[in-house]
C-alpha positions as CSV (number, residue, x, y, z in Angstrom):
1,X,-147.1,-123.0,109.9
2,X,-147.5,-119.6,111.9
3,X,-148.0,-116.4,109.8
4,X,-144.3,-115.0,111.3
5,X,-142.3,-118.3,110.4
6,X,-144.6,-118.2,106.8
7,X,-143.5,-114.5,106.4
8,X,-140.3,-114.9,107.5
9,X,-139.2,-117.6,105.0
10,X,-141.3,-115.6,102.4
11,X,-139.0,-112.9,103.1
12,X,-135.8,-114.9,103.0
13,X,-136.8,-116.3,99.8
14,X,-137.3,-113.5,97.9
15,X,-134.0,-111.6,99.4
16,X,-132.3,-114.9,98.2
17,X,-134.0,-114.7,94.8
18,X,-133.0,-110.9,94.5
19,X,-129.5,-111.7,94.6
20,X,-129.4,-114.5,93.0
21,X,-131.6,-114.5,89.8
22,X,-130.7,-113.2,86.0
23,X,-133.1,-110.6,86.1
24,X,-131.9,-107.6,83.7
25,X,-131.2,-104.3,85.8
26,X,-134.0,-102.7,84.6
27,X,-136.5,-105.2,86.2
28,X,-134.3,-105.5,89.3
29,X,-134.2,-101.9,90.0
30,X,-138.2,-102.0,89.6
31,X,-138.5,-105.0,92.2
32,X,-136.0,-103.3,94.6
33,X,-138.4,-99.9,94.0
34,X,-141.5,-102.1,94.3
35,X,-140.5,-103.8,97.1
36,X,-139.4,-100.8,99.2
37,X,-143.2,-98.8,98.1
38,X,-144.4,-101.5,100.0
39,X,-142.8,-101.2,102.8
40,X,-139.3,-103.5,102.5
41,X,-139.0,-107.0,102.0
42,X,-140.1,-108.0,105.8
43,X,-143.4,-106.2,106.0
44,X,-144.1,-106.9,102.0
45,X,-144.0,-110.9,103.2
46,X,-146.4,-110.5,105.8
47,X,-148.9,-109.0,103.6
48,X,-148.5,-111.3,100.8
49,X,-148.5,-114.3,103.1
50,X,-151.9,-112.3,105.1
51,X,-153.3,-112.2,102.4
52,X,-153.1,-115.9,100.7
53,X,-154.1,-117.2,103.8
54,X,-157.0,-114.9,103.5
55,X,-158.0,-116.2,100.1
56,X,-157.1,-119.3,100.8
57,X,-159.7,-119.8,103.5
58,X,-162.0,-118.3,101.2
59,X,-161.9,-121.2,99.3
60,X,-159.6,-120.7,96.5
61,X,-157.2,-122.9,95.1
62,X,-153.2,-122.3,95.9
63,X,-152.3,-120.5,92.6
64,X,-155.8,-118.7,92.4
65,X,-154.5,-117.1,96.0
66,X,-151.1,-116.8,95.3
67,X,-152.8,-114.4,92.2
68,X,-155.1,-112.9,94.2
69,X,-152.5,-112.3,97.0
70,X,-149.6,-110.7,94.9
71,X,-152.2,-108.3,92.9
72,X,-154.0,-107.1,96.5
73,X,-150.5,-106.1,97.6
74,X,-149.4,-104.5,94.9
75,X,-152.4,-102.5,94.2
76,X,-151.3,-98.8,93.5
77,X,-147.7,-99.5,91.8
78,X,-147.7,-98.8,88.0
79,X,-148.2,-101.4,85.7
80,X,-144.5,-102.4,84.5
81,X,-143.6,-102.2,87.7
82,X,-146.4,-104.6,88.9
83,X,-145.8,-106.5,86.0
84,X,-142.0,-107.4,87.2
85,X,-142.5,-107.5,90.8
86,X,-145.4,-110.4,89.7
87,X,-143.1,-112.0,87.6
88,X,-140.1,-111.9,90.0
89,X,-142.5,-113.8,92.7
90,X,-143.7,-116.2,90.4
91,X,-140.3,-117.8,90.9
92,X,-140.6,-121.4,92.2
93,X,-138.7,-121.2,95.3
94,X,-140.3,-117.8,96.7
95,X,-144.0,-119.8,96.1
96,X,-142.9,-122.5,97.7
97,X,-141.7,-120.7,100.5
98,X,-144.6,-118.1,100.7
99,X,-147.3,-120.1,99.7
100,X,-146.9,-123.9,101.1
């Protein structure tokens, strides 16, 4: 799988799990803020997926990546913002669709 196709169903999913989930407003509103400090949901893809396949390569497992992946991106947001943007991509269907 290419790094655009990757990113682009990376992106898809986690539009798709914006709308869809039962996340309270507060956390939504700090995903959608999250989301846009890093650049919208297209270019916040590409660096997520960038950088899993970076750690990946370097030998870690899938979920030690996926960690390490999600935390390099969001360096520099405050914490309970990190916090919710984490748990927001924790989500099964935006792993599956970022990270396999």
């Amino acid at each position: 799988m290419g790094m655009t196709r990757g990113a682009i169903g990376c992106a898809t999913a986690i539009s798709v799990a914006i709308v869809g989930n039962m996340f309270s407003i507060t956390k939504i509103t700090k995903i959608k803020w999250a989301i846009q400090k890093l650049g919208g949901i297209s270019k916040a893809a590409k660096e997520i997926v960038k950088w899993y396949d970076k750690f990946r390569v370097g030998g870690h497992s899938k979920t030690s990546a996926m960690y390490k992946a999600m935390d390099k991106v969001s360096e520099g947001l405050a914490s309970d913002v990190k916090g919710a943007l984490l748990d927001f991509l924790g989500i099964t269907a935006v792993m599956a669709a970022c990270f396999e």
